[in-house]
C-alpha positions as CSV (number, residue, x, y, z in Angstrom):
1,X,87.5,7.3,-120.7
2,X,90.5,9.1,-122.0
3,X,90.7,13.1,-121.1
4,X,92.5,16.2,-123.6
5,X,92.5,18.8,-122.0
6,X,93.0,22.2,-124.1
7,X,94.4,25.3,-123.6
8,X,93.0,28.3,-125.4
9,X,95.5,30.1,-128.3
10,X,97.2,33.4,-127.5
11,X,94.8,36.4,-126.3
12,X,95.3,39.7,-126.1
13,X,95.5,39.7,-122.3
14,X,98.4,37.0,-122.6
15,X,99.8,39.9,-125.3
16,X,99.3,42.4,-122.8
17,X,100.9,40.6,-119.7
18,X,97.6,40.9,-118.0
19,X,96.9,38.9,-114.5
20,X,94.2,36.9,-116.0
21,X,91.8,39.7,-117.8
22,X,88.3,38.9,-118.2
23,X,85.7,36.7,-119.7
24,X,85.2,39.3,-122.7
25,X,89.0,39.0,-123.7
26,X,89.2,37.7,-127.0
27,X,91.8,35.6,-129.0
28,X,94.6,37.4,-131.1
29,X,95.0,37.0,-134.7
30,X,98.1,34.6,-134.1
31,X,95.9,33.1,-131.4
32,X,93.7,31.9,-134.1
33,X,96.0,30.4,-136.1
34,X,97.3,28.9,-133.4
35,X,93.8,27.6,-132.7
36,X,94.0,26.6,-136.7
37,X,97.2,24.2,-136.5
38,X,96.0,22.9,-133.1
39,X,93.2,21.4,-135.2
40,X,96.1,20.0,-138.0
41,X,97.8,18.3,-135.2
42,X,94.6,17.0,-133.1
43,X,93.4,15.3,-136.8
44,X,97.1,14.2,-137.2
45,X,96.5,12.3,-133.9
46,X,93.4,10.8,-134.8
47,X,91.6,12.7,-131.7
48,X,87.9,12.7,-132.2
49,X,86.2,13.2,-129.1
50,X,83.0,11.5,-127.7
51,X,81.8,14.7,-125.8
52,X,83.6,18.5,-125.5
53,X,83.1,20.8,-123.3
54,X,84.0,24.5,-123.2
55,X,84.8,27.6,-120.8
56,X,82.8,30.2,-121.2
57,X,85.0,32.6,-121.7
58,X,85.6,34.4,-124.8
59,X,89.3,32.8,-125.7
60,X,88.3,29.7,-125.1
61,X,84.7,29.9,-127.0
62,X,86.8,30.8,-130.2
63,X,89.5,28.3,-129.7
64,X,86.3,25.7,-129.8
65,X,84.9,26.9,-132.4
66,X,88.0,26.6,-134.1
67,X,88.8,23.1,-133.2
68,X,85.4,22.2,-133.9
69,X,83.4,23.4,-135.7
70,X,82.3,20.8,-137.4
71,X,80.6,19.5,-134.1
72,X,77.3,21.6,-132.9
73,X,76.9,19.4,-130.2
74,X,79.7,20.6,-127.6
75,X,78.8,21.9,-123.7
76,X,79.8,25.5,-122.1
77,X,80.6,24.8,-118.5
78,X,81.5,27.6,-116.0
79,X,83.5,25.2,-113.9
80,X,86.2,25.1,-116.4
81,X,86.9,29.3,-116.6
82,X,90.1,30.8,-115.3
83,X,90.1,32.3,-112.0
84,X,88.1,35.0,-111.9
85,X,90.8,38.2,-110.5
86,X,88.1,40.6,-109.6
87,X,88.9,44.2,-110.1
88,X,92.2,43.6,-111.0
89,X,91.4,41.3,-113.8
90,X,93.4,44.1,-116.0
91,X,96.2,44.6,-114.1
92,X,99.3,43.5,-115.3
93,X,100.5,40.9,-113.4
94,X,104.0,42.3,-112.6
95,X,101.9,45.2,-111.3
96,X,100.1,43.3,-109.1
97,X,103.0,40.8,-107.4
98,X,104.5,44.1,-106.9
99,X,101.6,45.8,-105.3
100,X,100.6,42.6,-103.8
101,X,103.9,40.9,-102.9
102,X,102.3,38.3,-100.4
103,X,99.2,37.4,-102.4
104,X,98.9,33.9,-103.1
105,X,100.8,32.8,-100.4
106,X,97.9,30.9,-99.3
107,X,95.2,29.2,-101.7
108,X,92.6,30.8,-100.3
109,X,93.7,34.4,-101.0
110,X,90.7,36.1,-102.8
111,X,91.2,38.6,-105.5
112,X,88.7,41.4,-104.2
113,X,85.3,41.1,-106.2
114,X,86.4,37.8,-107.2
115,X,87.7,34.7,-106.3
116,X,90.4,32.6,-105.1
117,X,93.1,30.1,-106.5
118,X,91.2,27.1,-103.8
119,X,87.6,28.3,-105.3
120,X,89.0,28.0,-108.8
121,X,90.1,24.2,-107.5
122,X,86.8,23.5,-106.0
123,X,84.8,24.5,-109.3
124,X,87.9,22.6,-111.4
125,X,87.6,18.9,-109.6
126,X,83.7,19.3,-109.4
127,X,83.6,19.3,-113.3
128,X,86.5,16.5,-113.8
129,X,84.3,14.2,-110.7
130,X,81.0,14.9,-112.4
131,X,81.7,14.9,-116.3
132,X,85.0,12.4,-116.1
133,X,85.4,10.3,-113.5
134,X,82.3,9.3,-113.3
135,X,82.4,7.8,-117.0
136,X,85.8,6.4,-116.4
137,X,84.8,2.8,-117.3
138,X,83.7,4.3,-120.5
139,X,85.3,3.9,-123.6
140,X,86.5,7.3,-125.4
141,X,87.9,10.7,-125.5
142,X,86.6,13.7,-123.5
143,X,88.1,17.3,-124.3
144,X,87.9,20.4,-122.0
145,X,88.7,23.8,-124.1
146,X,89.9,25.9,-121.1
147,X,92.3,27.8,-119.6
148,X,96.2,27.1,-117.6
149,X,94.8,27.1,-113.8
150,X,91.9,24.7,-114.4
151,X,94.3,22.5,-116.4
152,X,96.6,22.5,-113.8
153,X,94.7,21.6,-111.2
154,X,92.6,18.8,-113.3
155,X,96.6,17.6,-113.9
156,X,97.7,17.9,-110.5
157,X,94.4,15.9,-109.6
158,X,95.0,13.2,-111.7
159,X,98.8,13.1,-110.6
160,X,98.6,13.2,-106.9
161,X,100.3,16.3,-106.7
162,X,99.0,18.2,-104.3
163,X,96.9,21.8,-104.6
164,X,99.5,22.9,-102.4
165,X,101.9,23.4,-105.5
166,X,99.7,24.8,-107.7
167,X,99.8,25.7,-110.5
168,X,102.2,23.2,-110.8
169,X,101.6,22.1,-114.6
170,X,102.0,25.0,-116.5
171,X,100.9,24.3,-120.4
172,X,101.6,26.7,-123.2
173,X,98.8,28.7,-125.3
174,X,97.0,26.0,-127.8
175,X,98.4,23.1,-126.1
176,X,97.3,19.7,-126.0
177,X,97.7,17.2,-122.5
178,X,96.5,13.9,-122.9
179,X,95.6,11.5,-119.9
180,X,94.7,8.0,-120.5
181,X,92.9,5.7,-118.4
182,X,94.6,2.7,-117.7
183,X,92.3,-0.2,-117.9
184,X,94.1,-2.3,-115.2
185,X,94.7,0.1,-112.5
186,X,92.0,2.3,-113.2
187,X,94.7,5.3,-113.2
188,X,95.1,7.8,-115.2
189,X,98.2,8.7,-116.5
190,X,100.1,11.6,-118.4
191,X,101.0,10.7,-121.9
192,X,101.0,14.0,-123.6
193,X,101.7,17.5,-121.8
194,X,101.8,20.7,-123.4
195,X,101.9,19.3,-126.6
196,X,101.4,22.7,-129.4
């Protein structure tokens, strides 16, 4: 089982410079044509998943709809939203390192009336365990629609590089990362990162 995992086209909380806003925040007008070529280039490649699967939140629900909609049959999964900041989900993020200068110095800093960076991880590998690792041995393509800190930590997973570094793999908006199973080893490597 090969695994794309997507990130979600510009929104206006990316436009804004917004620590990570909230599920609500919605795609841009360039973030859906983004979302639009993204499609081009995934048909260009011949990617046709078996099974996709989506995070809930509202960029990422239109870049899936977007990508395809032409398949009714794809899966919202909580595991695979962004971090979830709390109350200062609309905080700009320069505001915050400046307010918060030693935040995130430790994974398990929580954003008040949220959740932390090592929560985010937990939910993250849970979903890749359960929904692709478990199906390795499986032929076929699995895509995740989600957002930069789950991809990140799915990537990091699936490199052996450790949480410790996160978020290590940093992908742009509407981006495509590819890992493929290797049939021998049974590892996955990176063929495609970031691709947009």
């Amino acid at each position: 089982m090969d695994l794309l995992l997507i990130r979600h086209g510009q929104s206006h909380a990316n436009v804004a410079g917004l620590l990570n806003s909230t599920e609500q925040d919605e795609l841009t007008e360039h973030g859906l044509q983004q979302a639009a070529k993204l499609r081009t280039l995934m048909e260009s490649y011949g990617f046709v998943p078996d099974r996709v699967f989506s995070s809930p939140w509202r960029r990422a629900l239109q870049t899936t709809e977007v990508l395809f909609k032409d398949k009714s049959d794809w899966t919202v999964d909580a595991r695979l939203g962004e971090t979830n900041a709390g109350r200062f989900a609309t905080w700009k993020a320069e505001d915050f390192r400046l307010a918060f200068p030693d935040w995130g110095k430790h994974l398990s800093d929580r954003y008040e009336g949220g959740e932390s960076h090592l929560e985010l991880a937990a939910r993250s590998v849970n979903w890749l365990e359960e929904e692709v690792l478990r199906h390795a041995d499986q032929p076929g393509l699995i895509a995740a629609v989600c957002h930069a800190g789950p991809i990140s930590v799915i990537s990091q997973y699936l490199l052996n590089v450790p949480l410790s570094r996160f978020p290590n793999v940093l992908v742009p908006n509407a981006s495509l990362t590819l890992f493929r199973r290797n049939v021998h080893t049974g590892n996955f490597y990176l063929q495609i990162a970031g691709l947009s």
